[in-house]
C-alpha positions as CSV (number, residue, x, y, z in Angstrom):
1,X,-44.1,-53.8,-23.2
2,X,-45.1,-55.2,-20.2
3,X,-45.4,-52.9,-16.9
4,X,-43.7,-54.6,-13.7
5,X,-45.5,-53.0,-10.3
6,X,-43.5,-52.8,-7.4
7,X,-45.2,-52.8,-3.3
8,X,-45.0,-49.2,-3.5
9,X,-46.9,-48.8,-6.7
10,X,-44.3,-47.2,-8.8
11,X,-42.9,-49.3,-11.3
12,X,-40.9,-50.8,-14.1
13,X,-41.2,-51.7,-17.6
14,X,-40.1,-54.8,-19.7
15,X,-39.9,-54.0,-23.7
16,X,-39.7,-57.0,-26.0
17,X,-37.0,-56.1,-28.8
18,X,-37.9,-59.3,-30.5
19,X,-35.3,-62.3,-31.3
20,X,-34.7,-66.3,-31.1
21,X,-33.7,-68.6,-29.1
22,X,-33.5,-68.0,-25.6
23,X,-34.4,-65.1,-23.0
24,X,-31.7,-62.3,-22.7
25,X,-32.9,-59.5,-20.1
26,X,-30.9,-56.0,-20.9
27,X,-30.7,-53.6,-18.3
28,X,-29.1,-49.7,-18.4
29,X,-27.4,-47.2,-16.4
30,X,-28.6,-44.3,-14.6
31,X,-30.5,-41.7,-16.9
32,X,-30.5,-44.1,-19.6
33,X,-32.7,-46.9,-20.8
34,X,-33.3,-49.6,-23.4
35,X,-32.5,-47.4,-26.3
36,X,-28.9,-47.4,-25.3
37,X,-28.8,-50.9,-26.6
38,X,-30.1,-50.3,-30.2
39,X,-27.3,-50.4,-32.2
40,X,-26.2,-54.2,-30.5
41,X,-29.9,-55.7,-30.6
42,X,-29.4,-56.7,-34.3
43,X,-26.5,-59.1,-33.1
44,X,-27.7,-60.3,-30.4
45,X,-31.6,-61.2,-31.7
46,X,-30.3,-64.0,-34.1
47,X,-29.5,-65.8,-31.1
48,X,-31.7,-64.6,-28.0
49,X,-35.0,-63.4,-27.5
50,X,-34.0,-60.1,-26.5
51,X,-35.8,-57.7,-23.1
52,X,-34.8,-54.6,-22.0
53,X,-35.8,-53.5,-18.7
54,X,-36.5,-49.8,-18.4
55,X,-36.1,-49.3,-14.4
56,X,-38.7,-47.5,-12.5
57,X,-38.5,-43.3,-13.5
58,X,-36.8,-44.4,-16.8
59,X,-37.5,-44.6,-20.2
60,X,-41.4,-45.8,-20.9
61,X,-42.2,-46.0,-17.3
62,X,-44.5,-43.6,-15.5
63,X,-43.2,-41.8,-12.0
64,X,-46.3,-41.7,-9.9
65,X,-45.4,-39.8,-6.8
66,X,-42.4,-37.1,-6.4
67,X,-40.1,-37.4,-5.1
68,X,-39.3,-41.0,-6.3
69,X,-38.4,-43.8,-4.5
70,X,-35.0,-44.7,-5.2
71,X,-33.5,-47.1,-2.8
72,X,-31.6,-49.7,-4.8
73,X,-33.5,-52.6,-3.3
74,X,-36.5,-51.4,-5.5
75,X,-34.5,-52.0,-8.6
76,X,-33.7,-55.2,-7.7
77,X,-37.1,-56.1,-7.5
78,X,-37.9,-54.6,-10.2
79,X,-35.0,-56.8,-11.9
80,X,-36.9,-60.1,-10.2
81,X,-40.1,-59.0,-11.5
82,X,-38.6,-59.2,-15.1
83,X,-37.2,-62.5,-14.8
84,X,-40.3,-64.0,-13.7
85,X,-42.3,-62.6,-16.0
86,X,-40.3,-64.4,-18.7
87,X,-40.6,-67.3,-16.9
88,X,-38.3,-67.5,-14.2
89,X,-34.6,-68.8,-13.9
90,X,-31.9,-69.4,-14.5
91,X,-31.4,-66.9,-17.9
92,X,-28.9,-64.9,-19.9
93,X,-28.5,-61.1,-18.6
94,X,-26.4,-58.1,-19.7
95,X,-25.9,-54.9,-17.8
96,X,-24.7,-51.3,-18.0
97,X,-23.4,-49.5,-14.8
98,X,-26.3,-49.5,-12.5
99,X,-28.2,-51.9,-14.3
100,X,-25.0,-54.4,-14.2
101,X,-24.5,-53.8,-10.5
102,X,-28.2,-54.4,-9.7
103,X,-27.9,-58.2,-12.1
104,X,-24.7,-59.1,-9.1
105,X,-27.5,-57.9,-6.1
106,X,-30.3,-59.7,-7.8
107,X,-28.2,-63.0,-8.4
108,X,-26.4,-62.4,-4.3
109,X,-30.5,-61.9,-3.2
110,X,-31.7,-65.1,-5.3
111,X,-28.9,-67.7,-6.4
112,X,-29.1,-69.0,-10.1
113,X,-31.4,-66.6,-11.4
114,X,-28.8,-66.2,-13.8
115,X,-26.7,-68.8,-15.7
116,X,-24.7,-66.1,-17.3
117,X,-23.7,-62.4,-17.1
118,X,-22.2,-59.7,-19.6
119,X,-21.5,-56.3,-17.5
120,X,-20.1,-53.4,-18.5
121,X,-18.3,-51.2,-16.1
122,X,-21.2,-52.3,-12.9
123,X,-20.8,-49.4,-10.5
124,X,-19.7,-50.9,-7.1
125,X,-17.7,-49.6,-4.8
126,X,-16.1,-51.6,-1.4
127,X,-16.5,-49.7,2.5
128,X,-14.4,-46.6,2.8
129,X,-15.0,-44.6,-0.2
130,X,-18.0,-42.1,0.8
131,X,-21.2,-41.7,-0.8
132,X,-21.8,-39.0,-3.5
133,X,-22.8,-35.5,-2.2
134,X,-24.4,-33.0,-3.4
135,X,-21.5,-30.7,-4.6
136,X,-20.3,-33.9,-6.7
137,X,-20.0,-32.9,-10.3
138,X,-22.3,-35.4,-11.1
139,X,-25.1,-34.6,-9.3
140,X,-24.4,-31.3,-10.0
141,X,-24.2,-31.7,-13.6
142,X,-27.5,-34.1,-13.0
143,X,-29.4,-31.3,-11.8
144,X,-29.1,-28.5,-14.0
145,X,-30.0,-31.1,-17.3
146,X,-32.1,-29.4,-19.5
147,X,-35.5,-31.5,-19.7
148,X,-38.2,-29.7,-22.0
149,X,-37.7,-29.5,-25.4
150,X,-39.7,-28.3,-28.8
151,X,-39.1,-31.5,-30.5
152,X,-37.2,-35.1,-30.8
153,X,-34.9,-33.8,-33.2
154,X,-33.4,-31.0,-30.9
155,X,-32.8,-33.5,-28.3
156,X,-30.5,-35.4,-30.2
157,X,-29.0,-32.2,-31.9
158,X,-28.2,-30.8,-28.1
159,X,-27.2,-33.7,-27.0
160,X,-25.1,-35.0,-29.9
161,X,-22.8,-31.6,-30.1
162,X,-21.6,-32.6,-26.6
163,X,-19.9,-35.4,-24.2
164,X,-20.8,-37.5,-23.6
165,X,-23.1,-38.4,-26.2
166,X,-21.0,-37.1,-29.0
167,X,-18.8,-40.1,-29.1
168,X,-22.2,-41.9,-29.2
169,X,-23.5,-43.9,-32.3
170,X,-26.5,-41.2,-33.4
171,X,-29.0,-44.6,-33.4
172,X,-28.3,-45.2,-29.9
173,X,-28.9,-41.3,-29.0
174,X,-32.1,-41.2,-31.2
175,X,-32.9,-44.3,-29.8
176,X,-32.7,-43.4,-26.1
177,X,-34.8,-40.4,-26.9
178,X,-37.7,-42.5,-28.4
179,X,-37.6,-44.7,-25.6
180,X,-37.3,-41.9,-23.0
181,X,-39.8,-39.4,-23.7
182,X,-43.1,-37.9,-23.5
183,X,-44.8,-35.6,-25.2
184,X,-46.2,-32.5,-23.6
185,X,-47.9,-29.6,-25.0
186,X,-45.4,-27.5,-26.3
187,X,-43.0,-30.5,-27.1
188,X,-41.6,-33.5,-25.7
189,X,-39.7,-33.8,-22.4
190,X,-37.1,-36.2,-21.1
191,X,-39.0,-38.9,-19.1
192,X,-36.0,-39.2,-16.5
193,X,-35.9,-36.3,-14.4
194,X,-32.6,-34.7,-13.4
195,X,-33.9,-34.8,-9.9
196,X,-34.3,-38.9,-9.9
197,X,-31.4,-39.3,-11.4
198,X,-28.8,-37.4,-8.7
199,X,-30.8,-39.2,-5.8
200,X,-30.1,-42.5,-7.5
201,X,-26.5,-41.6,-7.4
202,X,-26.8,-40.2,-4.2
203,X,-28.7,-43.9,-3.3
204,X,-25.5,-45.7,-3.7
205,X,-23.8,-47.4,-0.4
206,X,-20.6,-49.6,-0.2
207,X,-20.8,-53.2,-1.1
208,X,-18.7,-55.7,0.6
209,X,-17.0,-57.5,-2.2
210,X,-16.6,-60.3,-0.1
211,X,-20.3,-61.3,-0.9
212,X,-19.6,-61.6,-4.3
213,X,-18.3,-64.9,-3.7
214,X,-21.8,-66.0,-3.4
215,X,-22.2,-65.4,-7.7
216,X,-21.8,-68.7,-9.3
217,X,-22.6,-67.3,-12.8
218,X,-20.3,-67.4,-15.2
219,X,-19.6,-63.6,-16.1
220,X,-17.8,-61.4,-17.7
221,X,-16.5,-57.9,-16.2
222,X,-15.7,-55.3,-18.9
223,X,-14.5,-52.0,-19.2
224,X,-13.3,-49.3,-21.6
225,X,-10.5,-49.0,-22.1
226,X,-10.5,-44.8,-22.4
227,X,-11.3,-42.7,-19.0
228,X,-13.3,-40.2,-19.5
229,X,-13.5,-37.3,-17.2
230,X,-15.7,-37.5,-14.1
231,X,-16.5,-41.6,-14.7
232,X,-13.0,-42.6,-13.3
233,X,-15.0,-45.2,-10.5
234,X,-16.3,-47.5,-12.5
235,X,-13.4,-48.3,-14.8
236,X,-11.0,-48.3,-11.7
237,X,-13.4,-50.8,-10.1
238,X,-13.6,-53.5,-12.5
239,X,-11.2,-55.3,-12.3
240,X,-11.4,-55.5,-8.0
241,X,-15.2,-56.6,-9.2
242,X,-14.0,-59.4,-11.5
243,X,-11.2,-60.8,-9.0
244,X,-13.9,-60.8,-5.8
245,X,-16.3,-62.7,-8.4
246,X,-15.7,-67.3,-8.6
247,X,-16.4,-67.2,-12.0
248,X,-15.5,-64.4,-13.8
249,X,-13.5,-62.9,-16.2
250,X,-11.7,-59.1,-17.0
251,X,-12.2,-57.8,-20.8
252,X,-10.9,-54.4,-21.5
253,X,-12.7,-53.0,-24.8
254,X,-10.2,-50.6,-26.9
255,X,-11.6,-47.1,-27.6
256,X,-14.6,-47.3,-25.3
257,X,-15.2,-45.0,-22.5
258,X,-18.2,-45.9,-19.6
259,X,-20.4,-45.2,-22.2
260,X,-19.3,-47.8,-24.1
261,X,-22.3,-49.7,-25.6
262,X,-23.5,-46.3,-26.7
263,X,-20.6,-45.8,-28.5
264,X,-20.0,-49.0,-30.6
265,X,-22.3,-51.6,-30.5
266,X,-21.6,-54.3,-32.8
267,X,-18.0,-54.2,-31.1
268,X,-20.2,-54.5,-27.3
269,X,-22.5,-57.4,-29.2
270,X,-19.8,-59.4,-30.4
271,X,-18.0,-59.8,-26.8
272,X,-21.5,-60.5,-25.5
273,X,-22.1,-63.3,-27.8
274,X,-18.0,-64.7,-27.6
275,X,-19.2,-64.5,-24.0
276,X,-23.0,-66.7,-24.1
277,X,-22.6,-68.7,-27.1
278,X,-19.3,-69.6,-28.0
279,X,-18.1,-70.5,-24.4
């Protein structure tokens, strides 16, 4: 792992998952982190040297000052910072929700630092819908997370008896806890706070879709094809997304909710790879 320091001295972290051929940066949704991609990795490494990018306050990194700095700008550098460390551009990238939206900012901020993009369900949203407030169910439901735990395995039994993570593969839950935990004294507690996550929520202004023309990499918008409760933006915005895009496409994945490469990942690393290597 490799730790990427933003001006502000927070930062983010780049994990090597191993792989051939070339570079293919993975980035994840709010709360989440690497570990969300576990059960797709063994797919995908055949063909790329896979990264996974674990945004500043998640998984392995390290918050330094509370409350965090969450300004979505931040995560686009940190997403720059990734790219050059492995060399620089143009390269493969896939992303999840937050991490998807902050791959179309980071290729609108700095043309052709990608040649290609996979993104599932990126969270944007045009002018007129208003931000998130603090009586929205999810930053509600953000905020009273339970953190502290005894050990690992109650984690993933709490979290595994419940949505959203039930529908989850249980590698990709056990996954996401080894990546996004530390221990403590009397156990091991969640490494992103319920706190960080609601502000980043919260952080979230209208994008003008009309800059999207700018993206000349070749991508692919998907979504699931199930709505879950409460997550009804970012299915609902995909295919607006793909249609303001030059060169993109609109797949709809059977059975899959916004949680969707949690929740079958061969099926999410098969339309990646249809996607970067047989096009």
């Amino acid at each position: 792992m490799r730790l990427l320091r933003g001006a502000d001295g927070e930062h983010a972290v780049l994990n090597e998952l191993g792989g051939i051929g070339p570079n293919l940066l993975l980035t994840h949704g709010n709360g989440l982190n690497t570990g969300m991609w576990a059960t797709a990795i063994p797919y995908l490494v055949p063909h790329f040297c896979c990264y996974g990018l674990d945004f500043r306050g998640h998984g392995r990194s390290t918050v330094q000052s509370h409350p965090l700095n969450v300004e979505r700008s931040f995560f686009i550098d940190e997403v720059h910072m990734a790219v050059k460390a492995l060399g620089g551009g143009p390269i493969h990238a896939v992303g999840h929700s937050l991490g998807g939206a902050t791959l179309l900012k980071a290729e609108i901020d700095r043309p052709n630092t990608f040649s290609d993009l996979w993104l599932f369900e990126p969270v944007l949203v045009p002018p007129g819908r208003p931000p998130l407030d603090e009586d929205h169910p999810l930053i509600l439901a953000s905020r009273r997370r339970k953190t502290e735990f005894n050990s690992r395995e109650e984690i993933v039994s709490r979290l595994m008896s419940k949505l959203p993570f039930s529908q989850c593969e249980k590698l990709t839950v056990e996954s996401y806890i080894d990546f996004g935990t530390v221990a403590t004294e009397d156990g091991v507690r969640l490494s992103c706070s319920g706190e960080t996550e609601a502000n980043i929520f919260m952080s979230g202004t209208p994008t003008d879709f009309g800059t999207l023309k700018a993206v000349n990499s070749r991508t692919v918008i998907a979504r699931g094809e199930k709505i879950a409760r409460g997550n009804e933006v970012p299915p609902a915005m995909a295919e607006p997304i793909a249609k303001a895009l030059a060169h993109a496409s609109l797949l709809t994945m059977r059975d899959l909710t916004h949680f969707g490469p949690l929740e079958d990942g061969k099926y999410v690393a098969e339309a990646i790879l249809k996607h970067f290597v047989t096009a």
